[in-house]
N, C-alpha and C positions, 0 to 999 in steps of 0.2 A: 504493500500500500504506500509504504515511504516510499518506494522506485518509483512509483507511479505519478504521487505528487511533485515529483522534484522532477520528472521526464515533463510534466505538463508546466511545471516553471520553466524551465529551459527552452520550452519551445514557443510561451506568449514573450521570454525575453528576446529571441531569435524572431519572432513575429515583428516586435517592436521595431527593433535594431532595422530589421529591414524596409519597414514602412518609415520610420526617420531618414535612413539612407535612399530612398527610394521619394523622398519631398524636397531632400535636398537636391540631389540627381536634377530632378523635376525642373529646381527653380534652375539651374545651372543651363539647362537646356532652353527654358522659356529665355532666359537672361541672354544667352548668345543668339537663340531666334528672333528676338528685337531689335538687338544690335547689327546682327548680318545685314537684316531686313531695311534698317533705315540707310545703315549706308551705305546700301544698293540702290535704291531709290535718290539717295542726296550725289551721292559720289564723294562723301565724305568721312574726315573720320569723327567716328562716336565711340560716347563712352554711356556705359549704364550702370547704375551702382549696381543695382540686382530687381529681380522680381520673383515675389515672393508670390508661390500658389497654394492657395487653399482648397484643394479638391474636397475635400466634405462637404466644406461649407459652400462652398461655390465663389469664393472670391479670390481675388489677385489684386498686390498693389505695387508698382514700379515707382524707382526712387534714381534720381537724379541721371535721367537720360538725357545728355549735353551733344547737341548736333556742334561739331566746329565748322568752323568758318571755311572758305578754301582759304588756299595756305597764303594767297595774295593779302589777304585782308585780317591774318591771325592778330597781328602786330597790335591792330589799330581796334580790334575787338575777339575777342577767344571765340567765342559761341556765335553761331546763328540761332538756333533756337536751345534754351534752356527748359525744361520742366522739373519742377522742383518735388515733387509728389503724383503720382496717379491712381485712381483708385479702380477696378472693375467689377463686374459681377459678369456669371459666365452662368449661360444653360445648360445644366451636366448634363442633360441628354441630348448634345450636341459633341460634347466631347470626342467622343469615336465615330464619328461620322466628318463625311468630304467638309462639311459648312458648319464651322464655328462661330454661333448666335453670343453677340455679346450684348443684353439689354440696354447697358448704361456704363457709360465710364466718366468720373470725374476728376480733374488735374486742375493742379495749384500751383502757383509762380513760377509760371508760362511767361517767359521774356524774348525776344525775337529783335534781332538788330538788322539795322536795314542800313549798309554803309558805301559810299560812292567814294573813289581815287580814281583819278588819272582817267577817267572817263569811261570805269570799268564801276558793276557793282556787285556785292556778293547775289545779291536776292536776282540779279537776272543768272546769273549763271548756274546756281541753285534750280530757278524756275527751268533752264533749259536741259538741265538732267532730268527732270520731273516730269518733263515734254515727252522725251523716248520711250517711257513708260507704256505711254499710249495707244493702242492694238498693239501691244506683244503678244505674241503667242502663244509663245514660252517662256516667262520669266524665269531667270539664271537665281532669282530667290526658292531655294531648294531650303531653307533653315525650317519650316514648321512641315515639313513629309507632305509636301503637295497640298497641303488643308488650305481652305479659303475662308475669308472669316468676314461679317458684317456686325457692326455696330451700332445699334439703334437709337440710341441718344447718348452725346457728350456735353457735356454742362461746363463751361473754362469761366471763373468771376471774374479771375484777374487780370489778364492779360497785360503784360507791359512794352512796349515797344520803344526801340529805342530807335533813332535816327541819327548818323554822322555823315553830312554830303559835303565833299570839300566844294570850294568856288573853282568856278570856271570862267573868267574874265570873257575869256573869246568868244564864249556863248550867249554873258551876260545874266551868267547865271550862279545865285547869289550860294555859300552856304548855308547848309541846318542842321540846326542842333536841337533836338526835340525828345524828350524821355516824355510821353503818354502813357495812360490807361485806361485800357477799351471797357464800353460796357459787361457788360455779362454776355457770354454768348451760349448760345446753345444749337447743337450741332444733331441732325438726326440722317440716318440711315448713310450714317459713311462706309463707302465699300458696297454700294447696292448691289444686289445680284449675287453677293459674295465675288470675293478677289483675294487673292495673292496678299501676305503681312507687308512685304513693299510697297503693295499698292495702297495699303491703308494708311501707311506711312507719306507717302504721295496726297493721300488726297486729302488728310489732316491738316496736313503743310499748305495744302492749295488752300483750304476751305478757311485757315488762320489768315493767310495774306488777302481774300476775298474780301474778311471782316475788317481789316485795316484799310482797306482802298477805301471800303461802303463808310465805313465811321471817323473816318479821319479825315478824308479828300484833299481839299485842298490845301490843309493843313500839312501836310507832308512836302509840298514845294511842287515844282511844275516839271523837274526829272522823273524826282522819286512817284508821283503819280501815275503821270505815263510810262513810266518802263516798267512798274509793277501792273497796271493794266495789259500793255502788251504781252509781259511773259504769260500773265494767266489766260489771255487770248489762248496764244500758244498752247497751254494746259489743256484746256476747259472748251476750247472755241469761245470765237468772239459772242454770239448767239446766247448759251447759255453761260456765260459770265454778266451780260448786259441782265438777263432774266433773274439770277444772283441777289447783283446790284439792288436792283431793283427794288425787290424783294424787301432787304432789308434794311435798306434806306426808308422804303416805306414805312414798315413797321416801326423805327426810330424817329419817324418825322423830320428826316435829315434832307436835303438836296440830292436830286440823282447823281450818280457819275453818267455821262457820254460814252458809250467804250467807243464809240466810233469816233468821236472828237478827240480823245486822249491816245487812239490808236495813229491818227492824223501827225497829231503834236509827238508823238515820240519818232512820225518819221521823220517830220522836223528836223529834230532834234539828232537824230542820227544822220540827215545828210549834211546837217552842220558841222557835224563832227569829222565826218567822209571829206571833207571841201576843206576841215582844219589839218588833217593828216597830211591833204595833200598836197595842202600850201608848206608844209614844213617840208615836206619830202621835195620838190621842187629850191625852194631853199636850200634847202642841206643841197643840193644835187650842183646849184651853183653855187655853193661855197666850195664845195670838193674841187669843181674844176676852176674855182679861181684859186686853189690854193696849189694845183695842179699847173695854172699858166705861171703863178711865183714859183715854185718849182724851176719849171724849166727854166726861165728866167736867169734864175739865179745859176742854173751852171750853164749857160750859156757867159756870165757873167766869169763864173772860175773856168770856163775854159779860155777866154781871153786874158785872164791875168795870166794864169799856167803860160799859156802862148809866147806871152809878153816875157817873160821872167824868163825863158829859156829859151826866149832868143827865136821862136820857131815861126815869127809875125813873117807878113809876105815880101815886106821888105827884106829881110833876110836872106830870102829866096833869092828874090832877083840879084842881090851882087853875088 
């Protein structure tokens, strides 16, 4: 009877032991399938503290998931988007099946920098990785075993945004410096149809920069507007990003954005910029070749002193 109870201890401690090892496992897995996830989607690097899964209960929450910048603009800011806390609830009887239902997720100090140099800016080139996404076929995101997942409501209060756009003289174009934040937002059926975890990462990202054009507008400056309009063009189509806008401008009681007016102004703006390159590159091109006539110049110059010094002038010749 004693073998008996002590064979049944040993085996709820070895039960344990494995279901402890076995949530841990879990989170290490969830933790690198978010991370692969996003920065296949950004083309950046990410860092995640961890995410912790609750299978029983049915909850999960992710802690300090820090998209960086590209490496052009680390200097001048670490992070494009920061999330400070995430909280979700999951349908366990979605678990083992192709489409993983997440009712609701909510996330806490959500900061997103939006920074312009030299006539480049992180958030367009961000938005144009986010672009290729779009009819893949096959997404190279293999981290959650093929599952697709949808999200039915995300709830963000905080939202902080911050703005660094240096001046640009030649354009006229002044800079900003701007830390806001956004109302409350609430986000529903992100990932419809069910999609790929990069692409939920994508359209998070899209659907955060959406609520910053719609609520901030013209607050942001006359770059940073339309080149964040144009990339989500890009994203989204011009079409249903105007319907977006719209949307939620309405519902705020805010002014619409134009996508078509702001998609105009950033061509503007970039054959401004086309017309600046190309006046410098003409420049540079005549300065190279006037530094190329000194040049010659100049040893046409030492070849007549040389000449002269030894005696090798034409007069010489002739006697």
């Amino acid at each position: 009877m004693k073998l008996l109870i002590k064979l049944v201890v040993v085996l709820v401690l070895l039960v344990a032991i494995g279901a402890v090892a076995g949530f841990v496992y879990m989170d290490k897995i969830a933790t690198a399938a978010v991370k692969k996830a996003t920065a296949y989607a950004t083309q950046c690097e990410v860092e995640v503290g961890k995410v912790d899964v609750k299978p029983i209960s049915g909850e999960a929450t992710i802690s300090e998931l820090d998209i960086k910048n590209p490496e052009k603009f680390r200097e001048i800011h670490d992070s494009f988007l920061v999330l400070g806390t995430g909280e979700a609830g999951v349908s366990l009887g979605t678990l083992r099946s192709d489409l993983v239902e997440i009712p609701k997720v909510g996330a806490t100090g959500v900061v997103v920098s939006l920074i312009g140099r030299d006539g480049e800016t992180n958030y367009e080139t961000i938005l144009e990785s986010l672009k290729r996404l779009q009819g893949e076929e096959a997404p190279a995101d293999t981290a959650a075993d093929g599952k697709e997942f949808i999200i039915r409501t995300v709830d963000l209060p905080d939202v902080k945004v911050i703005v660094d756009m240096d001046e640009d003289p030649a354009l006229g174009l002044m800079p900003v410096q701007l830390e806001l934040t956004l109302k409350p937002i609430t986000l529903t059926d992100v990932g419809q149809g069910g999609v790929p975890l990069s692409q939920i990462s994508a359209d998070l990202i899209a659907d955060i920069l959406v609520q910053v054009v719609a609520q901030l507008g013209n607050q942001l400056g006359d770059r940073v507007l339309s080149g964040l309009t144009s990339g989500l063009a890009g994203v989204l189509g011009p079409d249903v990003l105007q319907g977006q806008l719209s949307d939620i401008t309405a519902s705020l009681g805010l002014d619409s954005i134009n996508v078509s007016g702001q998609l105009e102004r950033a061509g503007e703006l970039g054959t401004a910029v086309g017309e600046q390159l190309e006046g410098l590159g003409d420049r540079a091109g005549e300065a190279v070749e006037g530094v190329n006539d000194a040049i010659g110049g100049a040893r046409d110059q030492l070849r007549g002193v040389g000449g002269g010094l030894l005696g090798g002038g034409d007069d010489d010749e002739e006697e």
